[in-house]
C-alpha positions as CSV (number, residue, x, y, z in Angstrom):
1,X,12.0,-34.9,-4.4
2,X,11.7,-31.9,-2.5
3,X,8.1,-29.5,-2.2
4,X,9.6,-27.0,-4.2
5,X,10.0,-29.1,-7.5
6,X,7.1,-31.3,-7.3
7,X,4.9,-28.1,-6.7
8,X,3.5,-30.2,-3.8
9,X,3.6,-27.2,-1.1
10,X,3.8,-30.0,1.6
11,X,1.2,-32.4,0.5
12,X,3.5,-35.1,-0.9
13,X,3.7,-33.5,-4.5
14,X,-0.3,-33.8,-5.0
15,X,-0.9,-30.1,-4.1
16,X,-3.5,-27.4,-6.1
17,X,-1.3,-26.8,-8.4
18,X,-0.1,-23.9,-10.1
19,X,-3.1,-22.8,-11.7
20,X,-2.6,-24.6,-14.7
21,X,-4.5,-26.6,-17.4
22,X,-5.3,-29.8,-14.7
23,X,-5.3,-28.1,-11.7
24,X,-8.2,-26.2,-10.0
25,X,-6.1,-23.2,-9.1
26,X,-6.9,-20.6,-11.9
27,X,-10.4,-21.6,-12.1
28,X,-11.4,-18.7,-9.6
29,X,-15.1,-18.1,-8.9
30,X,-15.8,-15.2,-11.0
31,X,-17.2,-17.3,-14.1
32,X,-20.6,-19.1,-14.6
33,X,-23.8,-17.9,-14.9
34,X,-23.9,-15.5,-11.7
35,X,-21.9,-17.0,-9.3
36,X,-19.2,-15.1,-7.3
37,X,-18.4,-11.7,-7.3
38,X,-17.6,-11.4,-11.0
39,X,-20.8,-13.5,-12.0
40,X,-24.3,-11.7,-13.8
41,X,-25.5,-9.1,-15.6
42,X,-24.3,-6.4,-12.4
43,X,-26.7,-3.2,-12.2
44,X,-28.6,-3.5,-15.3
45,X,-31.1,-5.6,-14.1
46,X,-33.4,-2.6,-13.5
47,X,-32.9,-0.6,-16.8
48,X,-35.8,-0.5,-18.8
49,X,-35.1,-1.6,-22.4
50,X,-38.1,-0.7,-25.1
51,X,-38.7,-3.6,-27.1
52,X,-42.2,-1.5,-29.1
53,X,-42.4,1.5,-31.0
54,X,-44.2,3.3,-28.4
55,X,-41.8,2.4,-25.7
56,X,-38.8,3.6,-27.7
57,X,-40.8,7.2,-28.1
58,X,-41.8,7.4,-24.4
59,X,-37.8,6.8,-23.4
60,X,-36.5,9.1,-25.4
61,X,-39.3,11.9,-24.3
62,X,-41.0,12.2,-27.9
63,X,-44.5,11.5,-25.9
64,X,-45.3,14.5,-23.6
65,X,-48.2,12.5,-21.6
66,X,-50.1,9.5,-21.1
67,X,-53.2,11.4,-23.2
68,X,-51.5,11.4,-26.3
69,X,-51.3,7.8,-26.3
70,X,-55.4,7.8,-25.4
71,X,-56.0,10.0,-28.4
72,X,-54.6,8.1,-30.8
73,X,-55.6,4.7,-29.2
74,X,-52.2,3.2,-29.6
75,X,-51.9,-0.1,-27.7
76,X,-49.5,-0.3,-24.5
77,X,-48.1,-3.8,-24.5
78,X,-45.5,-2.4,-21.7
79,X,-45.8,-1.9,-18.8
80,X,-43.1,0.6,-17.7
81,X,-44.6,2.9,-20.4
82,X,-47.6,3.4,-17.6
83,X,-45.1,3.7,-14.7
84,X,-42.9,6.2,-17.1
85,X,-46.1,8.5,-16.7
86,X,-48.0,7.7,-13.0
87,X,-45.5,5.6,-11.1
88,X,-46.0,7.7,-8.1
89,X,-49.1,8.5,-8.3
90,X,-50.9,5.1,-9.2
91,X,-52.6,3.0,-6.2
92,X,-53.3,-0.5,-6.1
93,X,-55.6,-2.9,-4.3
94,X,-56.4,-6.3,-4.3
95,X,-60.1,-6.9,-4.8
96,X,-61.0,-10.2,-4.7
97,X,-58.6,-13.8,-4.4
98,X,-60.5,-16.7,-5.0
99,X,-59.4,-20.4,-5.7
100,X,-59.8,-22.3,-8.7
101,X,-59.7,-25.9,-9.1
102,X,-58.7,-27.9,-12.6
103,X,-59.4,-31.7,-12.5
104,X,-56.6,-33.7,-13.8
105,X,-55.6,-37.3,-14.7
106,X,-53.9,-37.2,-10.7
107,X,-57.0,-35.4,-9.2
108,X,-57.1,-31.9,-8.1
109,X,-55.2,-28.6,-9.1
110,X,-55.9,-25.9,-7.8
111,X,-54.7,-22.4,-8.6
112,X,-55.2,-18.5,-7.1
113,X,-57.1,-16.1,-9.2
114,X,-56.2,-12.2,-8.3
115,X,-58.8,-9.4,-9.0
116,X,-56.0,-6.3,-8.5
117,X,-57.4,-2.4,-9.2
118,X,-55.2,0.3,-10.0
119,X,-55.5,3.9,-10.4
120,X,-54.2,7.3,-9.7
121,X,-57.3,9.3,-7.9
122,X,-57.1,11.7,-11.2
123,X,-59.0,10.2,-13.6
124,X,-57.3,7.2,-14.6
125,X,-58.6,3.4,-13.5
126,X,-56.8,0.1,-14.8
127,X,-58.4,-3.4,-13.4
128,X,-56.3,-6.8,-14.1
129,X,-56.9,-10.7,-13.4
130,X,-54.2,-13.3,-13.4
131,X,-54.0,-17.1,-12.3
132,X,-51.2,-18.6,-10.8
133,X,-50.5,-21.3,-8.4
134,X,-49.2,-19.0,-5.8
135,X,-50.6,-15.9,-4.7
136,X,-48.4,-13.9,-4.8
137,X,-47.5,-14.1,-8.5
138,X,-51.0,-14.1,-9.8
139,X,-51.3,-10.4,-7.6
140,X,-48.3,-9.1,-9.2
141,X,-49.5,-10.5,-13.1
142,X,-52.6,-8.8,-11.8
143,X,-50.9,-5.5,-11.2
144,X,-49.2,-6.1,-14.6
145,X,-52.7,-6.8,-16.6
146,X,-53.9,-4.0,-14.7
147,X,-51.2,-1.1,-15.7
148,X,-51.5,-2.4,-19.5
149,X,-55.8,-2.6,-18.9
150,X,-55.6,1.0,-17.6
151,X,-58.0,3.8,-19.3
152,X,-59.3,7.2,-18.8
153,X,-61.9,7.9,-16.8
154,X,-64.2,11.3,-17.9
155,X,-65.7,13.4,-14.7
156,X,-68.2,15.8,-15.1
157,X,-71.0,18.1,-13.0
158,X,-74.3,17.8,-11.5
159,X,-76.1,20.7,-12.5
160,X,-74.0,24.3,-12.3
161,X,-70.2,23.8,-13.5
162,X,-68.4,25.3,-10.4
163,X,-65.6,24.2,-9.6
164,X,-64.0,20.8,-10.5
165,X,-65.7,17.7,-11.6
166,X,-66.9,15.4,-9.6
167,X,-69.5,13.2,-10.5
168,X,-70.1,10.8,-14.0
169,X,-70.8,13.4,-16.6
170,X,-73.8,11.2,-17.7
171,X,-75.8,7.7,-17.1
172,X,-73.2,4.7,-17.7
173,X,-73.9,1.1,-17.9
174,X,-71.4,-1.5,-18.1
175,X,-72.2,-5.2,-18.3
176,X,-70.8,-8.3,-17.2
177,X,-72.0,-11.7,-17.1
178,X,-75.3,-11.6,-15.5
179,X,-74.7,-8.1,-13.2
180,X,-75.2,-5.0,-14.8
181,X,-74.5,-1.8,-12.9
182,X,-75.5,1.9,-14.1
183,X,-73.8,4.8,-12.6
184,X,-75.9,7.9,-11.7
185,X,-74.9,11.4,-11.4
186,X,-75.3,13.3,-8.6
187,X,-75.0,16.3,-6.5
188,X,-71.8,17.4,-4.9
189,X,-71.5,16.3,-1.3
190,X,-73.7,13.1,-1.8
191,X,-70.8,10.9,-1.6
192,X,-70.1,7.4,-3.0
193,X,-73.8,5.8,-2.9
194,X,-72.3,1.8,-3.6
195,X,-70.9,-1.3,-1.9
196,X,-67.5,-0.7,-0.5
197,X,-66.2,-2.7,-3.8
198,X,-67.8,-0.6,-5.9
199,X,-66.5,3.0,-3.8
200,X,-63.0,1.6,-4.1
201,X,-62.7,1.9,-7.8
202,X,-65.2,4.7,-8.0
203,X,-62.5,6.4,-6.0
204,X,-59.6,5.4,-7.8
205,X,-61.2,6.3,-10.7
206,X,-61.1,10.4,-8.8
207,X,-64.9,10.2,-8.9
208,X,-66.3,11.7,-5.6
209,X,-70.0,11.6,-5.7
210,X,-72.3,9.1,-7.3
211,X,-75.3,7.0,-7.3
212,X,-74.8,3.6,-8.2
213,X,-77.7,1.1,-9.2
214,X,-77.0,-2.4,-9.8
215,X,-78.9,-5.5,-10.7
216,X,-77.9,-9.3,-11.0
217,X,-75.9,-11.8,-9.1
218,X,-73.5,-9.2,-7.6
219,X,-72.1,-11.5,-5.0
220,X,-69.8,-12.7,-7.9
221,X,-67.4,-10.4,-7.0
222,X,-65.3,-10.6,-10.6
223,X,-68.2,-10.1,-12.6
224,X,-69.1,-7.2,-10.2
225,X,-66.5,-5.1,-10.6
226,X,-65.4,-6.3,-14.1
227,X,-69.0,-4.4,-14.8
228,X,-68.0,-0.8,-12.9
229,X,-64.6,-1.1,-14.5
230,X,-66.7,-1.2,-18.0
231,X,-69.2,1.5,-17.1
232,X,-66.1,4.4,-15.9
233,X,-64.8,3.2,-19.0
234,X,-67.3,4.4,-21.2
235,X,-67.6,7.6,-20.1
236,X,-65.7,8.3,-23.3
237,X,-67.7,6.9,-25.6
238,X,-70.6,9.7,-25.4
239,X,-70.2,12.2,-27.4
240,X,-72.0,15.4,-25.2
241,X,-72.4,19.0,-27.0
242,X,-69.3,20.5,-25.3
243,X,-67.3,18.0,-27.4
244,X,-68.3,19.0,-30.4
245,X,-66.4,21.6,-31.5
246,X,-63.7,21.2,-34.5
247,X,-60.3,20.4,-33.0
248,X,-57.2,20.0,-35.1
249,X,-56.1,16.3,-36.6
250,X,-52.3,15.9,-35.2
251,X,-50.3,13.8,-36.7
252,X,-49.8,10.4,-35.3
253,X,-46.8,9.4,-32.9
254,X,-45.2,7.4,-35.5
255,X,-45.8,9.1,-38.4
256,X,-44.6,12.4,-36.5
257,X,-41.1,10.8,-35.6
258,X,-41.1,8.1,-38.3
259,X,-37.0,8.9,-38.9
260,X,-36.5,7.7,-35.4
261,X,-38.2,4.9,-35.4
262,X,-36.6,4.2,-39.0
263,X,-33.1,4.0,-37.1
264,X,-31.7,0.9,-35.6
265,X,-31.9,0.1,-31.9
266,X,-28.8,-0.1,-30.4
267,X,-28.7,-2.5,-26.9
């Protein structure tokens, strides 16, 4: 029997074969879960897909700003809705990495725990923890926690109002754990008056000068800046005479565009 009938191709009639049913020959690698060329999602591994409300709106442009979503405290559980808004402006840093140990049944495990600050220089501060048993995934769940932790941060004078802010617009405290730490107004060109922990997030918070007083066991470095993160938050949360004028009650997000959250997403 000649090569040509058996379909041997020189190989005694056990060739590849023809590429049918038993033979390997149409198999190709262009199938399976992402192997070869034709394998995988291709390019949309990097499209952001809204899976909340407040995603959807923020895609499709129906937010203007990242302080609409502050003024009707409406909770980010995404984190591209914060990149959406200050991607090139935010700034991270790790604080603090410091091991942790579990005791098992077979001894020892220990994981990394990441302290990981974030914030655009205007106003705007985020601070996020994560554990993991390599470093760097807890830093980038850190970086995560952070951009969905992230809040607003109100600047004000020290005496005469010229210019821009600059300072705290009043006494803040924020607690944590045993350390409490009170920021101070002051004048313009005192500085940052803290520990060089503390004038990191002061300035990623786009505070410039301030006196900082602090009391506790601040060589616990969590707790430390878990405490400033606590007190620039706050700054909100006194309501001084310039804010008490009547403004106007807009309606909220959802209840503005309620017919297009009422349609059906469409992957």
């Amino acid at each position: 029997m000649s090569d040509e009938q058996g379909g041997g191709r020189g190989r005694g009639g056990f060739g590849r074969g023809d590429g049918g049913r038993g033979g390997r020959g149409g198999r190709g690698r262009g199938r399976g879960r992402g192997r070869g060329r034709g394998g995988g999602r291709g390019g949309d591994e990097n499209v952001w897909v809204p899976v909340t409300k407040l995603g959807r709106l923020v895609k499709e442009g129906k937010v203007g700003s990242i302080e609409e979503i502050f003024l009707f405290s409406i909770p980010v559980k995404e984190a591209e809705i914060i990149d959406y808004f200050l991607k090139d402006k935010l700034k991270d840093e790790v604080m603090k990495i410091m091991p942790v140990q579990k005791q098992s049944s077979a001894g020892q495990r220990t994981r990394f725990k990441a302290f990981v600050a974030i914030g655009d220089e205007n106003g705007h501060i985020g601070l996020g923890v994560k554990c993991s048993s390599e470093v760097a995934t807890a830093i980038r769940g850190a970086i995560t926690a952070a951009k969905l932790n992230i809040a607003p941060v109100r600047r004000g004078f020290w005496g005469r109002a010229n210019g821009l802010p600059h300072t705290v617009p009043c006494k803040v405290t924020g607690k944590c754990g045993s350390v409490r730490v009170r920021l101070i107004p002051a004048p313009r060109g005192t500085g940052l008056v803290s520990s060089p922990a503390g004038k990191k997030l002061l300035h990623m918070a786009g505070i410039d000068d301030c006196y900082c007083s602090s009391t506790g066991h601040t060589r616990t470095m969590g707790n430390f800046i878990k405490a400033i993160f606590y007190a620039l938050r706050a700054t909100y949360g006194y309501l001084s005479p310039e804010l008490w004028k009547d403004n106007a009650l807009l309606d909220h997000p959802y209840q503005e565009h309620t017919d297009f959250l009422s349609k059906k997403q469409i992957a």
